[in-house]
C-alpha positions in Angstrom: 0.0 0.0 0.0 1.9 3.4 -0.9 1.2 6.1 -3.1 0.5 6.3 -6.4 1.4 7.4 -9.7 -1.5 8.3 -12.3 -1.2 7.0 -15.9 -1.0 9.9 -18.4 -2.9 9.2 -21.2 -0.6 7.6 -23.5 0.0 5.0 -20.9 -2.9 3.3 -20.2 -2.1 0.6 -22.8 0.9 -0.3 -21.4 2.3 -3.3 -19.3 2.4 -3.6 -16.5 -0.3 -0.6 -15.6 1.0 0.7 -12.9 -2.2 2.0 -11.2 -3.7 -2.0 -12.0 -0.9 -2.9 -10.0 -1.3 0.1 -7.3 -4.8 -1.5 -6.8 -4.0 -4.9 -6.0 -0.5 -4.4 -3.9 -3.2 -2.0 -2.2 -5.5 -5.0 -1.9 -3.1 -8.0 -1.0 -1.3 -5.4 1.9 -5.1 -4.7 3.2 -5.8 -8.5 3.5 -2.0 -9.7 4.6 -1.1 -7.3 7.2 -3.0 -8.2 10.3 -1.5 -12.2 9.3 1.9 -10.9 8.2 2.1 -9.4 12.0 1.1 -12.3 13.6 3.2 -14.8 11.7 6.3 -12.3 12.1 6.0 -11.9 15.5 5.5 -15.7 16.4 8.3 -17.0 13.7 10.5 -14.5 15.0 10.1 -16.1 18.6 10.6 -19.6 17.1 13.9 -18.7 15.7 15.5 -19.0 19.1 13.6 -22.5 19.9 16.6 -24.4 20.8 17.9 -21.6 23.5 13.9 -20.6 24.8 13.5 -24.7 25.3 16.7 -24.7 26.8 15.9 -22.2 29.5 12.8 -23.7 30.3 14.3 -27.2 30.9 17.4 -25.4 33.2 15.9 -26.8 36.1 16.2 -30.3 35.1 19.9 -30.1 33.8 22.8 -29.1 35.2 22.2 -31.9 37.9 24.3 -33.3 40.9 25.4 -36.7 39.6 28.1 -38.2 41.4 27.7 -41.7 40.2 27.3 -43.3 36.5 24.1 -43.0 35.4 21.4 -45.9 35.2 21.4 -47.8 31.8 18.7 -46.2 29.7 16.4 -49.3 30.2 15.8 -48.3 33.8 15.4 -44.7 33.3 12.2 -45.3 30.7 11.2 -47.5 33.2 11.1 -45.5 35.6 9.3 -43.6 33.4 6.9 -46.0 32.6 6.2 -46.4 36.1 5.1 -43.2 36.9 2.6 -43.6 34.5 0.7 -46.7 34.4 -0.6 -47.7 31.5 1.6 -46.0 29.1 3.8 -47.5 26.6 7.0 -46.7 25.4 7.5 -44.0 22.2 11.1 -42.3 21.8 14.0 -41.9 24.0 16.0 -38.6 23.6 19.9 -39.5 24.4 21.7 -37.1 26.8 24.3 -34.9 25.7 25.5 -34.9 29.1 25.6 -37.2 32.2 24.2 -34.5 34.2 21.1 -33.7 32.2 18.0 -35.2 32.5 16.5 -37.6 30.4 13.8 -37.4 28.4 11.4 -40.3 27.7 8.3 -39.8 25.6 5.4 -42.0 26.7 2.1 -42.5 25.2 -1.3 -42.9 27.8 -4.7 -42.2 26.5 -4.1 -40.9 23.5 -1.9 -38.1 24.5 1.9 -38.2 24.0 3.8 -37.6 27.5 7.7 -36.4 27.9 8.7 -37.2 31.1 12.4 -35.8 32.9 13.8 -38.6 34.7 16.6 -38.3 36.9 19.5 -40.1 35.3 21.2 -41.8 38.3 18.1 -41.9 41.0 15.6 -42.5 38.5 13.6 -40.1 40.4 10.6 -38.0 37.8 11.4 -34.9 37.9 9.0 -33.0 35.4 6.4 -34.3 33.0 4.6 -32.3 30.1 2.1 -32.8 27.8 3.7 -32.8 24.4 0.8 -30.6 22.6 1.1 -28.2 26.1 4.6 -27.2 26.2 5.0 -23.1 25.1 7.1 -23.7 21.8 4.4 -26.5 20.7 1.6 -24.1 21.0 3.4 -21.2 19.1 4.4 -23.9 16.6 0.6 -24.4 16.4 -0.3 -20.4 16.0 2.4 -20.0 13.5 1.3 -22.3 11.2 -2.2 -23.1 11.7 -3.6 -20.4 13.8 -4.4 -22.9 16.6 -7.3 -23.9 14.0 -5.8 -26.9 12.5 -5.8 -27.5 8.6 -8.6 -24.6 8.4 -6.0 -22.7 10.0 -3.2 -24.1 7.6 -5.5 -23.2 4.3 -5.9 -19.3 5.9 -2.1 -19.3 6.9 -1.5 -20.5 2.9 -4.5 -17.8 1.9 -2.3 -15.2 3.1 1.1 -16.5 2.5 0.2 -16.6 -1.3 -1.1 -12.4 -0.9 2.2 -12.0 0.1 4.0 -13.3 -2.3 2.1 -11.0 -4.6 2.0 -8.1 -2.5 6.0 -8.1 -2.2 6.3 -8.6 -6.0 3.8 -6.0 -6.8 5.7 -3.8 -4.1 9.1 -4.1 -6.3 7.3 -2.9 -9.1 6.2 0.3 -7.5 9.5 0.8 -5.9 11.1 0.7 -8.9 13.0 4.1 -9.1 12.1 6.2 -12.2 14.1 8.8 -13.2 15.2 9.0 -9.2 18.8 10.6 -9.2 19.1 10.2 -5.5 19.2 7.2 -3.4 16.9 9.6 -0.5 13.5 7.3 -1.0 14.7 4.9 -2.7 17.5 3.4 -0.3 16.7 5.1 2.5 14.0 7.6 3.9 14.1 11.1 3.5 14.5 13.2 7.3 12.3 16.8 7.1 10.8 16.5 4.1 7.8 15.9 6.3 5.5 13.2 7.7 4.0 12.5 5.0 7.3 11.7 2.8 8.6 10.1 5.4 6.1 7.4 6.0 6.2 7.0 2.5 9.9 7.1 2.0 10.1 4.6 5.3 7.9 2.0 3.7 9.6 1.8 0.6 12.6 1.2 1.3 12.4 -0.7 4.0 10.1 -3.0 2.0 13.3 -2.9 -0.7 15.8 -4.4 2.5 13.7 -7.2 3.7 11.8 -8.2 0.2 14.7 -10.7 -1.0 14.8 -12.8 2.7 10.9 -12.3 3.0 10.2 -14.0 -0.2 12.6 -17.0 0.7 10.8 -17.4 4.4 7.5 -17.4 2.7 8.1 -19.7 -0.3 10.2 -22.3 1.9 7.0 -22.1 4.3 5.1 -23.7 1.8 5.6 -27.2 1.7 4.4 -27.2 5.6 0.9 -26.0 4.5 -2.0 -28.7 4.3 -3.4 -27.3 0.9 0.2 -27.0 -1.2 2.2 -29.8 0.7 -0.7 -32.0 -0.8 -0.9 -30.4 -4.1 3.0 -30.7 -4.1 2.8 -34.6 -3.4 0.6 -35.0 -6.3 3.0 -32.9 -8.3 5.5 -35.3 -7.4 3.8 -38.4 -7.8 2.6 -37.2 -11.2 6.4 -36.5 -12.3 7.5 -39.9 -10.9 9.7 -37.9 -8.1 7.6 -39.2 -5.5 9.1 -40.7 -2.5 8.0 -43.2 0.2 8.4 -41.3 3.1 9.1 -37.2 2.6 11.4 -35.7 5.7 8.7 -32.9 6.5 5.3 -33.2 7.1 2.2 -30.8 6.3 -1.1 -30.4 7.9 -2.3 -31.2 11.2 0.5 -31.2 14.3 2.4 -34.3 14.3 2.0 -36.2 18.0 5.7 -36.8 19.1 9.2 -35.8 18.2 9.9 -39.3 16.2 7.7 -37.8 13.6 10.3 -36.5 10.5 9.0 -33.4 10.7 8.5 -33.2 15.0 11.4 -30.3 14.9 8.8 -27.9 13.5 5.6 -29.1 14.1 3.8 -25.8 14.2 4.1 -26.1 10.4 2.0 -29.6 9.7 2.3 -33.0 10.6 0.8 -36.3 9.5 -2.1 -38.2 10.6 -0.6 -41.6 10.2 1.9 -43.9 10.1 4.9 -44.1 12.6 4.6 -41.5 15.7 0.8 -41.5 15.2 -0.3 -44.8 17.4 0.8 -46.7 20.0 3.4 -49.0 19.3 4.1 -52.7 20.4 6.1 -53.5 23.9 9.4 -53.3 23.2 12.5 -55.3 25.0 14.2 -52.5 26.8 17.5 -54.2 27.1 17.7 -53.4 23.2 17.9 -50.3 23.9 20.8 -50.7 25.8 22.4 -52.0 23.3 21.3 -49.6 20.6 22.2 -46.8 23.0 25.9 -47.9 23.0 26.2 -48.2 19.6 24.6 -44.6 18.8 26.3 -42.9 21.7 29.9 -43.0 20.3 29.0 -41.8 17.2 28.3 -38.3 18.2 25.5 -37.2 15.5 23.9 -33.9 15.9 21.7 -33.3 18.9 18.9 -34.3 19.4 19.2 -37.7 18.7 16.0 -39.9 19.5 16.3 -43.9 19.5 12.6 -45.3 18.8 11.5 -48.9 19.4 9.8 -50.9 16.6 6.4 -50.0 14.2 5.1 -53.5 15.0 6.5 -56.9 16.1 7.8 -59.0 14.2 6.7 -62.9 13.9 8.2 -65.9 15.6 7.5 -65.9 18.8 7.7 -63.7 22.5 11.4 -62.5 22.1 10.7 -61.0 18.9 10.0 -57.7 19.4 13.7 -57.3 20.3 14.7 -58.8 16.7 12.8 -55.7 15.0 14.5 -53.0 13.7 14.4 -49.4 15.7 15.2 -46.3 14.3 18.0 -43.9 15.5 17.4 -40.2 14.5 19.3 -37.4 14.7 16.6 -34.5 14.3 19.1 -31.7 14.5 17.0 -28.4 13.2 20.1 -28.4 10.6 18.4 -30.8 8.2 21.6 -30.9 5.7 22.8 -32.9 8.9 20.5 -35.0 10.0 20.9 -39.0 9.9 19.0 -41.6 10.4 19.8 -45.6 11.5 18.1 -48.7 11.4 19.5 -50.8 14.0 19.2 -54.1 15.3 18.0 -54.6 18.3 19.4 -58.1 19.0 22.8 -56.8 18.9 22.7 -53.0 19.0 24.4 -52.9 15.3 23.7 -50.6 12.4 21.6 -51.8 10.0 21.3 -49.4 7.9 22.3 -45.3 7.4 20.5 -42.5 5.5 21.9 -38.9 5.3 21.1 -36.2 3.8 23.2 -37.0 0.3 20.8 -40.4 0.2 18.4 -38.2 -0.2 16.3 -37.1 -3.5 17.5 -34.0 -4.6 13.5 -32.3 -4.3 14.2 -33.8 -0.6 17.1 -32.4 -0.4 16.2 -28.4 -1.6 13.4 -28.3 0.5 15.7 -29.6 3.5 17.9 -26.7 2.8 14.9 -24.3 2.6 13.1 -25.6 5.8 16.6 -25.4 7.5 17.3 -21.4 6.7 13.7 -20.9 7.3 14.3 -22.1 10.9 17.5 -19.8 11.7 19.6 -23.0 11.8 21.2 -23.3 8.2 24.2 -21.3 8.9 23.7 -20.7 12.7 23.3 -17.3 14.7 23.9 -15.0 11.6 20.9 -16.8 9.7 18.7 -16.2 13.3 19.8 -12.5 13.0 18.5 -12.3 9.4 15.3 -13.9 10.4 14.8 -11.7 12.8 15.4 -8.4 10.9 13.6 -9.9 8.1 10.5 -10.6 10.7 11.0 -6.7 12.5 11.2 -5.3 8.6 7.7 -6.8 7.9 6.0 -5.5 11.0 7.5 -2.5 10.3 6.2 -2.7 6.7 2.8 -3.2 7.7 2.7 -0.4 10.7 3.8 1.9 7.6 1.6 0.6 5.4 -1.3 1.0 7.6 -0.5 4.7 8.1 0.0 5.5 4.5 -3.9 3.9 4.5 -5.3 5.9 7.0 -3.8 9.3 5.9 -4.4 9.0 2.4 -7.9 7.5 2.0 -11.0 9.9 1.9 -13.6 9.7 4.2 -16.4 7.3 3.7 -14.1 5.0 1.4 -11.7 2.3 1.5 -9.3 3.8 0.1 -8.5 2.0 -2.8 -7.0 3.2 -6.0 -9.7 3.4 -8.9 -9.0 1.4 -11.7 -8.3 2.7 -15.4 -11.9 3.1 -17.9 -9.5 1.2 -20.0 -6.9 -1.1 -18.3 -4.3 -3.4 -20.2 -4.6 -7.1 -20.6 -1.2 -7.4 -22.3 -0.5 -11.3 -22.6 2.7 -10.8 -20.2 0.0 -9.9 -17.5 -1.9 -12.6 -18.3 0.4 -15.1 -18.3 2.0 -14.0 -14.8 -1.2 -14.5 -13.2 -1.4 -18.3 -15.2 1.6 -18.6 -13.7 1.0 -17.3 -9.9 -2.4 -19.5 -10.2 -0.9 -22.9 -11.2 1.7 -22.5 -8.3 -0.1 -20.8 -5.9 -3.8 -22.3 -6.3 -5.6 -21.0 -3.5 -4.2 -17.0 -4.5 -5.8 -18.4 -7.9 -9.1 -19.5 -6.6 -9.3 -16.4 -4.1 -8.4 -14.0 -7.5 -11.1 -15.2 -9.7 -13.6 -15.2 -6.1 -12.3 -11.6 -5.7 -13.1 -10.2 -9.6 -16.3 -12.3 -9.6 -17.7 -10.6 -7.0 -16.6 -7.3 -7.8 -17.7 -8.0 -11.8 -20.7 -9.5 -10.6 -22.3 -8.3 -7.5 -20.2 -5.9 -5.5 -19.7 -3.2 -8.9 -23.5 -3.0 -8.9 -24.1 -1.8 -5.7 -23.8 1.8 -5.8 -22.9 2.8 -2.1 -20.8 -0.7 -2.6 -19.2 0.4 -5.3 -18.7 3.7 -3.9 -16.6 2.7 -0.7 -14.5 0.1 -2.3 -13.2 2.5 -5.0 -14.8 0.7 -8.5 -15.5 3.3 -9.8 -13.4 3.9 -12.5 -11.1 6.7 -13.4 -9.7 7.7 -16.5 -5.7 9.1 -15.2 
């Protein structure tokens, strides 16, 4: 939303129209901002997950251990014991002898991680999985606290951004300018009014590049496009068996792929989503050793078997487990199959084992968490998150001060605007990729064609008329 610059007449045929594109930056800004704020805000606060979680769980590390601690089949049943009833899902292996461990159990329905003491075996905390603070921001981030609904609004607006920052670019776009005052930088004394104006330009010019990457690499976590992008894969035979991010609902424990960032999606099925079989503790033992040594990247969550296998009671410790390491640096995250009749490796898939679609997104979801290339890629993310706020504060004063009274506000359109085919086809193209911004377009110009542009007071307060400069 910023000012705008009429057409003379000789322009009106040309591409793109600049006050056609005025309109609907105006339009995708009035929509966006109230989201934009709320998904800055919250991913900005996600960005430092690792240290917020850390603080929160100071008061069970950092403990007095003056012996060796208990073998890890005692501490989950210790854990086990506190809870009657549950079953066994994932154990989290300390980085330390004198942290804590956690154990996630599953009772009722409801996954539980538990804080056992490692050499008394004593419970020192347990949580709800869906109640701790960064699960619930994980939850209004990407859903709203609403679910897929939530997801599909989250997408809605996601898509309006993309368009609004492209559309944004365009009017940026210095003509004639022979000074970098309002186009690099806001102009001081040249009044409120420039300086609002100058102040939203340019900073939408700063944080543009880094806001397009966080919302594009947001996208395979939505319900609507991660599923559209699944059937885009499976019709180009790029399809895999098991993707390492999930979209959609939350998943239900940290042994889903995705459990890193489940305020993005998670899936309804498969492993993490049900209760698993008993499992013969002493494997973990052994699995434990085996993993310990290796020293993959933190945290690193040893899970017993999807099911039992046949041939008889013992078997259950004959299935393979999995060893994760769900480091929020996905270009190094592993994963093992082990054995858990002798604690041996199985089996080992990086990140290079990965398909290279896998692999992209990986790197995308990775700088969209901070963690790609560590605190200086927090730091961006969190200019990037402060720019947008301050974006929309701007924008929404630019609104306010420049609308007349009664109205919306928004620019009229041309008597005769261009349709040239490069405007046409940009939209195809924003459509196909972005389906929901192409189902919400053709809504939008429906109902002004077709309901809203024939209601004169209507018509009057959202600005259809039209105007011939």
């Amino acid at each position: 939303m910023t000012e705008s610059k009429s057409n003379g007449p000789g322009e009106a045929a040309g591409w793109p129209d600049y006050r056609a594109v005025w309109r609907w930056h105006f339009y995708a800004g009035l929509f966006c901002v109230p989201f934009v704020v709320v998904l800055s805000i919250s991913g900005s606060i996600y960005l430092f997950k690792q240290e917020i979680e850390s603080w929160i769980d100071r008061p069970y590390d950092g403990l007095s251990v003056r012996g060796r601690p208990e073998p890890p089949s005692k501490q989950v049943a210790a854990a086990l014991a506190a809870f009657p009833g549950a079953s066994f899902h994932a154990y989290e292996l300390p980085q330390a002898d004198d942290e804590s461990t956690r154990v996630i159990v599953r009772r009722g329905g409801e996954a539980l991680r538990v804080y056992v003491h490692p050499e008394s075996l004593r419970v020192l905390h347990a949580v709800v999985e869906e109640d701790r603070l960064m699960r619930r921001l994980f939850r209004l981030h990407g859903e709203l606290l609403m679910g897929d609904r939530g997801s599909a609004i989250v997408e809605l607006a996601s898509s309006w951004a993309i368009v609004m920052i492209v559309t944004g670019l365009f009017l940026w776009w210095p003509r004639g300018a022979r000074r970098l005052g309002g186009v690099l930088y806001p102009r001081l004394g040249r009044g409120s009014r420039i300086f609002w104006r100058d102040l939203h330009a340019a900073t939408g010019l700063w944080v543009s590049g880094f806001a397009l990457v966080l919302l594009l690499t947001g996208l395979p976590w939505a319900k609507f496009w991660g599923d559209y992008f699944r059937g885009a894969r499976r019709l180009t035979g790029t399809a895999v068996a098991r993707q390492d991010w999930t979209n959609g609902a939350v998943p239900r424990a940290m042994t889903e792929p995705d459990g890193g960032h489940a305020g993005h999606g998670g899936a309804r099925g498969g492993r993490g989503s049900g209760s698993r079989p008993t499992a013969d503790l002493a494997a973990l033992d052994r699995i434990a050793a085996t993993v310990g040594p290796l020293r993959l990247p933190p945290p690193v969550v040893i899970a017993p078997p999807e099911a039992p296998s046949t041939g008889g009671p013992a078997a259950g410790s004959l299935a393979d487990w999995t060893a994760r390491s769900m480091t929020a640096n996905r270009p190094y995250r592993v994963d093992l199959v082990m054995d858990g009749a002798t604690g041996a490796i199985k089996g080992r898939k990086g990140f290079g084992d990965r398909h290279p679609i896998d692999r992209i997104v990986g790197v995308g979801i990775a700088l969209h968490e901070g963690r790609l290339f560590g605190p200086p890629n927090q730091l961006l993310g969190l200019a990037t998150a402060a720019g947008l706020v301050l974006l929309s504060v701007s924008s929404v004063v630019l609104w306010l001060r420049r609308r007349d009274p009664g109205t919306l506000g928004a620019p009229r359109p041309l008597a005769r605007p261009a349709f040239a085919p490069g405007l046409l086809l940009t939209i195809f193209a924003l459509g196909v990729y972005l389906p929901l911004f192409g189902a919400s377009l053709l809504a939008v110009l429906a109902a002004e064609k077709l309901i809203l542009g024939r209601i004169p007071s209507v018509s009057h307060w959202l600005g259809l008329q039209t105007s011939r400069a």
